[in-house]
N, C-alpha and C positions, 0 to 999 in steps of 0.2 A: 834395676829397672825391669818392669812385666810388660812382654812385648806381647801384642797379637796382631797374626800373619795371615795372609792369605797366599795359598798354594797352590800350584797347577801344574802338574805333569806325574801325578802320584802315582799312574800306575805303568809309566816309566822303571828304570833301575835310579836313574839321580835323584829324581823328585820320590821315589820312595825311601828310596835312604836318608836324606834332607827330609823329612817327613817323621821318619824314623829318631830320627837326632833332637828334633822340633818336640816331641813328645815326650820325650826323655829328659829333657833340659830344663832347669828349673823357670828359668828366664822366660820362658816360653809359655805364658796363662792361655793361648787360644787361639787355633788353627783351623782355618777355613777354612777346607778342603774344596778347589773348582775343576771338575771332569768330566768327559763325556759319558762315563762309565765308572760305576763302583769302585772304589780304590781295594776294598775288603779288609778295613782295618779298621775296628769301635774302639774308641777311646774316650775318656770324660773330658779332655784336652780339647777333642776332633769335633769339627761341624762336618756337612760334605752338602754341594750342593750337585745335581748333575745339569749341565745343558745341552741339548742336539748341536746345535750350531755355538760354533765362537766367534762366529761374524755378527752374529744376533743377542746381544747382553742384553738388551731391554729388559728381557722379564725376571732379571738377578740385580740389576743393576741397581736396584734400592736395598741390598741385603750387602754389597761391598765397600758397605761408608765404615768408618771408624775403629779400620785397622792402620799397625801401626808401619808396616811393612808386605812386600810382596815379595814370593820367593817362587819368580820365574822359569821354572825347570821342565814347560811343556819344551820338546824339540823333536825332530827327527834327523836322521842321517841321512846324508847327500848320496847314498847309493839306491838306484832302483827309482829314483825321484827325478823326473824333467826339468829344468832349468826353472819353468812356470810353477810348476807342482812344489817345489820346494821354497822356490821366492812368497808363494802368498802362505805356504803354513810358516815360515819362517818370521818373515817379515810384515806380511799385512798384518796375519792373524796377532802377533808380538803388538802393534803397534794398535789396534783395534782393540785387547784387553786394554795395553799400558792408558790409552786413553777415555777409557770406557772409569777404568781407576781414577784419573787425574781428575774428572768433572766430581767423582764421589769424595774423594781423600787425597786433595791436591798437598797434603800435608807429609804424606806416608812416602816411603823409603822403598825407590822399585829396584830390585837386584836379580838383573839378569844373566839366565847361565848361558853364558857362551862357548870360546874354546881357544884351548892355546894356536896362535898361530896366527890370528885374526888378525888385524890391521885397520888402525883410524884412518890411515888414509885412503879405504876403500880400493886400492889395487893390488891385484894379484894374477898370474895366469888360473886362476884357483876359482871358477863362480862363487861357489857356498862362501869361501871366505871375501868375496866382496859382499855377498848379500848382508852376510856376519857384521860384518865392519858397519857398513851403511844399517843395522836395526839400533848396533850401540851407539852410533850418534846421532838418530833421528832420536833415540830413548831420552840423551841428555839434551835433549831440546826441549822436553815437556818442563811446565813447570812441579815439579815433582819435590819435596824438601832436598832429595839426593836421590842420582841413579848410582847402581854400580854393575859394572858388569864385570862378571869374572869368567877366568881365563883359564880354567883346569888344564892339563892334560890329562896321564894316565890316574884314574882312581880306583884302586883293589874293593870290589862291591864287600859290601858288610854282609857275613855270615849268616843265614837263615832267611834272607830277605829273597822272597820270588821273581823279581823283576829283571834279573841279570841277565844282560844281553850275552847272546853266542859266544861273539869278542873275547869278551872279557872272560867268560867260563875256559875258552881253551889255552888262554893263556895264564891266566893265575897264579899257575904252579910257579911260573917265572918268576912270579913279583918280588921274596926277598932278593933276589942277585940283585933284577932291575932295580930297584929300590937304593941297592949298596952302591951300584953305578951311576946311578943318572939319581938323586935324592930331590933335586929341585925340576924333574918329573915325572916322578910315580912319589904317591900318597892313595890315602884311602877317603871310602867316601864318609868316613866318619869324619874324617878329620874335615872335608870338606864342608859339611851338614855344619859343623863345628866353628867355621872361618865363616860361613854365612851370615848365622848368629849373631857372631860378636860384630860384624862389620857394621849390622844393623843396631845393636846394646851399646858398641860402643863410638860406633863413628870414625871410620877409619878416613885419614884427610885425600887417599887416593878414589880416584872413580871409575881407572882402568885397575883393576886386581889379578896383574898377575902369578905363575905359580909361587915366587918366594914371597909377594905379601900376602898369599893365601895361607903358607906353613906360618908364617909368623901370627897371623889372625887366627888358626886352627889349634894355637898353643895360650893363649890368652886367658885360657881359663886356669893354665896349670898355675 
């Protein structure tokens, strides 16, 4: 099956590596790149559209019909961000594309990246993971063919890619041990880009994805 996606958060570390994987993959005929700014990557695979505002789709809004998937990986981190600042880029803004889609491609398959840790039942002493929790199931209330949201934790960024946050650069070196010790959390964001894919080609019957049905979706291909 030849899937075509639309993308948003490429010039990110996830959404570039998921991006990265998307064009590499055969399954993958055509990727619609949506950002506020250049992703800096041409490929014969790649669209790229830019918009100022994400609160404002109107003027894209007739160019995101008749994909077959979305691979949700705009986000920011809950540090340095106001309790306000983070709930509307989180959660409006999430739920502002998702439905901006569902009126174009009520059909298409939205797979939201979230994060380990999150909670459906919306509590926690934790804001960001209430906010988290309340956008994945406002998500699976649209009529959408299937949401999924998935639930990474640690992902070792893929080699040669410029997007990799601080984080993750100072720690790295760590990743075989971490990896040998905690396996069901640390992976790479290959593998992840990889578990994406297949959730959307092949239809995995879960809608919450967390890390061990991400490794088992991320091997699917082998």
């Amino acid at each position: 099956m030849k899937i075509k996606i639309i993308l948003t958060g490429a010039t990110g570390m996830v959404g570039e590596g998921v991006l990265h994987e998307c064009l590499l993959h055969d399954a993958v005929e055509e990727i619609l790149v949506v950002g506020r700014r250049p992703c800096g990557v041409n490929h014969p695979k790649m669209k790229e559209i830019l918009v100022r505002d994400f609160f404002d789709l109107s003027g894209i809004e007739k160019h995101m019909a008749g994909y077959d998937a979305c691979f949700f990986c705009l986000g920011v981190l809950p540090l340095n961000k106001s309790r306000s600042a983070y709930y509307k880029i989180t959660y409006t803004l999430t739920m502002t594309f998702a439905q901006t889609l569902c009126r174009q491609s009520p059909e298409m398959i939205f797979c939201y990246v979230s994060g380990a840790g999150v909670k459906s039942s919306e509590k926690s002493w934790f804001s960001f993971i209430r906010v988290k929790g309340k956008t994945e199931n406002d998500l699976m209330k649209l009529p959408f063919k299937k949401v999924y949201n998935f639930r990474p934790a640690f992902m070792q960024p893929t080699k040669g890619l410029k997007n990799t946050h601080f984080v993750y650069k100072l720690i790295n070196w760590l990743y075989p041990a971490l990896h040998a010790l905690f396996p069901n959390y640390f992976f790479t964001l290959r593998e992840f880009g990889l578990a994406m894919i297949n959730a959307v080609n092949r239809e995995y019957e879960k809608n919450i994805l967390e890390m061990p049905d991400l490794i088992i979706l991320s091997k699917q291909d082998e």
